[in-house]
N, C-alpha and C positions, 0 to 999 in steps of 0.2 A: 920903461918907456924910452924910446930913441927920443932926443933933443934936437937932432940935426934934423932940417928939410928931410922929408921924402923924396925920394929920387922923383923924376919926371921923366915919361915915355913921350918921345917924336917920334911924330910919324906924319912924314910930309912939311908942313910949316907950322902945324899945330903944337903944340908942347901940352899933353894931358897929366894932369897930376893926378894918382885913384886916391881915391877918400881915402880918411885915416879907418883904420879898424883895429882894437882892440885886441891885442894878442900875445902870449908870450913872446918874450925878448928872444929867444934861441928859435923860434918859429918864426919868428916877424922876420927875424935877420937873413933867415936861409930865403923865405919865401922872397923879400924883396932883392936880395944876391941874384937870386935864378930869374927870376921877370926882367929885372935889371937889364939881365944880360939877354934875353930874347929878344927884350927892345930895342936894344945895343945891334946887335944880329941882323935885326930886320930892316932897323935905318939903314942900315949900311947896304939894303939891297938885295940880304941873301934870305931864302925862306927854303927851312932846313925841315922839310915833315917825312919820318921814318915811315917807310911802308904805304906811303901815297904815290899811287901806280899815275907812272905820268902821261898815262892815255889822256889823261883830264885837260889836262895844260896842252897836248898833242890836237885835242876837238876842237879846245877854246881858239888855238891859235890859228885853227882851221877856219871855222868861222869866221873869225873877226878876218879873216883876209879876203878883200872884195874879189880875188883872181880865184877864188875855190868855187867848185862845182858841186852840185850834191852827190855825183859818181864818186868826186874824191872824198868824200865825209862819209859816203856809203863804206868804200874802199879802208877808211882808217876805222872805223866805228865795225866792219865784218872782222876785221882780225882777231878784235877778241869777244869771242861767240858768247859770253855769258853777259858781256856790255848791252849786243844784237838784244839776246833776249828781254833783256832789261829795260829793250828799250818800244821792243812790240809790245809788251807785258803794260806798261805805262800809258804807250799810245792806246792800248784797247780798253782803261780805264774807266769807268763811267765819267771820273772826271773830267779827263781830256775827250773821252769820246760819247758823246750825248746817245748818240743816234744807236750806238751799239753793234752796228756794222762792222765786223770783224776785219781787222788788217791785217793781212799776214804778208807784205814786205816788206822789207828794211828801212828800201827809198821813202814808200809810202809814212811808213811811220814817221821817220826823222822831217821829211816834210809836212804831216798835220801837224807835229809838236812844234815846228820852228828853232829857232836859236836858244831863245832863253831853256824852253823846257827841256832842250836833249840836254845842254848844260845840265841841268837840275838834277836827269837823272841819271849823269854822267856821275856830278856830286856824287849820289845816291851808291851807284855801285861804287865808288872808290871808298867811301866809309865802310860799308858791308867788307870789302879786301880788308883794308886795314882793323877791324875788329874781328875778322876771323883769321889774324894772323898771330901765330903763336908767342911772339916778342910784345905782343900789345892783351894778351888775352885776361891780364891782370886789371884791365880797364874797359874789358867788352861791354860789361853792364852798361856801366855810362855812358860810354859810348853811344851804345842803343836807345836808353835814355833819350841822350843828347838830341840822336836824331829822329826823333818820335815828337818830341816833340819841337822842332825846326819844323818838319812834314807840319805841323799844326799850325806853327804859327806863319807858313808858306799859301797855305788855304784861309786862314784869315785874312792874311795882306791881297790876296787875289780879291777875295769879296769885296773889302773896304775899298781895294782899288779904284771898283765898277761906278765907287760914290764921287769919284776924283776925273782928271784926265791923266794920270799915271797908268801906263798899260798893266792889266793883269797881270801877263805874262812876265814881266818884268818884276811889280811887285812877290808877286810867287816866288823868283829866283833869291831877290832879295831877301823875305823871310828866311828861306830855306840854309841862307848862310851867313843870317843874323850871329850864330854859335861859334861859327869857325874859329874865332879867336878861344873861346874853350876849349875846344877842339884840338889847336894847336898848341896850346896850353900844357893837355892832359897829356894830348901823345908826347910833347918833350920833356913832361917828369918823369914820367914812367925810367926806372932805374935812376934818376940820378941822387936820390935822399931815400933811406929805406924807412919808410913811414910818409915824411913829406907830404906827399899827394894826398894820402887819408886825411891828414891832417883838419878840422874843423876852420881853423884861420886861416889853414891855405885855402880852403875855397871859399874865403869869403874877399880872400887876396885874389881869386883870379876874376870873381865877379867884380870888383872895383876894377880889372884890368882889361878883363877878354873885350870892349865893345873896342879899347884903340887897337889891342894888339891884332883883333879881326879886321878894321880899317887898313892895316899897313899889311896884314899877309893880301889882302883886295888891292890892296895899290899893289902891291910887287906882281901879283898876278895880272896887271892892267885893268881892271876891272873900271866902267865908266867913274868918273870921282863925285857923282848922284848918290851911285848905292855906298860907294866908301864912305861918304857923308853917314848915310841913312845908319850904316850900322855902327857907324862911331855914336849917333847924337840918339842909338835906340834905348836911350833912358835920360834922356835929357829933359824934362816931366816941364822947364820954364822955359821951353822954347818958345820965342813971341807968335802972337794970333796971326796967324796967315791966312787974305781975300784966297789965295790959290796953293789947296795943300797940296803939301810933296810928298816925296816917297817915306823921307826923313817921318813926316807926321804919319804914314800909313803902316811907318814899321813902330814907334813909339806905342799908337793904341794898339795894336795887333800884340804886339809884347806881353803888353798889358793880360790883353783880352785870353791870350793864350797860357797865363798866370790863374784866370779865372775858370780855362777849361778843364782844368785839375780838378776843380772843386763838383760835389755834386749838383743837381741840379735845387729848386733855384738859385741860378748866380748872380750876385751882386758883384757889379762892377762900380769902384770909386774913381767919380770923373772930377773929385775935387781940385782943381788948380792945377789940371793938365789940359793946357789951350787946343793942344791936338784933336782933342777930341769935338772941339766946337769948331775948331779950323774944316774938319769936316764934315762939323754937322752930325754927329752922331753921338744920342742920348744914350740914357741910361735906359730904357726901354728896348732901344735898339740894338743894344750889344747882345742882348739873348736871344734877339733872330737873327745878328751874324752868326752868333755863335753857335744857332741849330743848322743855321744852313751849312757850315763849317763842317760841322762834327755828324752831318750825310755821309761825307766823302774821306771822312780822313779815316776808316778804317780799311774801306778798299785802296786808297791814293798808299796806304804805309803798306799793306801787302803787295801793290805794284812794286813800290818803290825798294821792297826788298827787306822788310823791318821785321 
């Protein structure tokens, strides 16, 4: 067992310490050396992800800029045709699209989805690249994993949202990149300890870690500091009773609920001493008609989305 503090990750002004966990001494060591230094990395501003095609960060900053046009986000989003598709494919979705009215432009699409969702399934294709690329293909699985169930707990936070005044559209994006700090995580083990990554204690080291180290890869990417909050505090179970839930509360039970949608049916969900879930007003009865209504759409939403 170390005797010294645990190191602590910044990210922003917050200083997060992860739980202790249980582990051998030569695992512990390597495992907290490598998080160590990702946190070190990230403070400092730089977010280093191998094989993450930077069309992503190319749309985001399109968007966020009031002087873009939809010609120009048509114009950067047509260059790469397999994004285009990904993103008709999504918009014709039963989720995104009720009516079923086929879209077959570009324009059209990106404008019914809006901001948050072409993000989302901008996400979407850049994980799909980055798991079909040969230098990551040691961690496809997970990967896919990973983002299977994100798509879930992205359509949970949409439902729950409808209970709130947090937009849909917004909660959606937010679940969907609840992970990213795993994400970021897996793809930067990959090669650097041969065993490491399998390791039983390493992932139970990156779950004590991924919700800051996803906070601070969201900060560096600008992302508003709502969802940065939301997915730093999504396990934070004693956050106080709030008259007005936020996103923070909408990703917490959505977490939760998307833990539950593993399991078969009947699901119990334990809403013991997690105030989130009364900040919203939503019982134990009620989590399994989110959760049907949820799990309508997440097998068509993950085929859209490329999974």
């Amino acid at each position: 067992m170390l005797t010294s503090p645990a190191p602590t990750y910044q990210s922003g002004k917050t200083s997060v310490p992860p739980s202790g966990t249980v582990a051998p001494e030569k695992v512990r060591l390597a495992a907290l050396e490598f998080l160590g230094f990702l946190a070190t990395e990230l403070s400092s501003g730089k977010v280093n992800l191998p094989c993450f095609p930077d069309i992503v960060l190319r749309i985001r900053k399109a968007l966020e800029d009031p002087k873009n046009t939809p010609a120009q986000t048509v114009k950067i989003v047509g260059a790469e045709p397999r994004l285009a598709a990904r993103l008709l494919q999504t918009a014709n979705s039963a989720t995104f699209n009720p009516t079923g009215r086929p879209i077959t432009e570009l324009r059209t699409a990106i404008t019914r989805l809006g901001h948050q969702l072409v993000q989302s399934a901008t996400m979407s294709f850049a994980v799909q690249h980055m798991r079909d690329h040969a230098s990551l293909r040691s961690i496809a699985e997970p990967l896919s994993s990973l983002w299977k169930e994100s798509i879930s707990v992205g359509l949970i936070c949409q439902v729950v949202a409808r209970r709130t005044r947090v937009t849909p559209d917004e909660a959606f994006l937010t679940g969907l990149l609840h992970g990213i700090g795993r994400l970021y995580i897996m793809v930067r083990a990959v090669g650097k300890d041969s065993g490491l990554a399998q390791q039983s204690e390493f992932q139970e080291m990156i779950a004590s870690w991924q919700a800051s180290i996803g906070k601070a890869v969201l900060e560096n990417w600008e992302f508003a500091d709502h969802m940065c909050e939301a997915v730093a505090n999504q396990r934070d179970y004693e956050r106080p009773l709030s008259e007005q839930p936020d996103l923070s509360d909408i990703l917490i039970v959505s977490v939760i609920m998307g833990d539950a949608l593993k399991m078969p049916a009947p699901r119990v969900v334990d809403l013991e001493g997690i105030s989130s879930f009364e900040s919203i007003g939503i019982t134990a009865e009620e989590c399994e008609t989110i959760l049907t209504e949820a799990e309508q759409h997440i097998a068509s939403l993950q085929d859209a989305l490329g999974c």
